[in-house]
N, C-alpha and C positions, 0 to 999 in steps of 0.2 A: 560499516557505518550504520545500517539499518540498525544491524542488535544494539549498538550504541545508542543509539537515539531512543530504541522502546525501552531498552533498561532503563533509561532518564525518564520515559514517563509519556514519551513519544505517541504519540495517537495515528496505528495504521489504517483507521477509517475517514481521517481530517480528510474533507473535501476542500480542495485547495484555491485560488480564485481563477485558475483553468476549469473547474468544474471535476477533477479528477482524484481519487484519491490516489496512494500512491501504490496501490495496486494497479489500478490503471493506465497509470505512468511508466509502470514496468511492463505493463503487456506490449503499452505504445512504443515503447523504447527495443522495444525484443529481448528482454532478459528475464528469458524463463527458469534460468536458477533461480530468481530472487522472487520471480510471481509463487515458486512452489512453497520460498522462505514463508512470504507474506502469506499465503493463505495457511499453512501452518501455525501462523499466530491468530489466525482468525481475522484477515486481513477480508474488505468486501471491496465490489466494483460502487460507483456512485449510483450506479442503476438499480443495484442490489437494496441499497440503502435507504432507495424513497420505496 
């Protein structure tokens, strides 16, 4: 669903109104397949960002 979404145009840095992008949602959630996905795409934390 990820590659889906960025093939559309998806933004893996969008800070969400949790405060989180969804790289950080995947850390939070425990899914470190998908954190290795996301920083492959150049995916950052919201911490990273400011």
């Amino acid at each position: 669903m990820a590659d889906y979404l960025l093939r559309r145009g998806g933004d893996v840095n969008l800070v969400g109104y949790d405060r989180l992008t969804p790289l950080d949602a995947a850390e939070r959630s425990g899914h470190p397949t998908l954190v290795a996905w996301l920083r492959d795409q150049g995916a950052r934390s919201a911490e990273e960002l400011v």
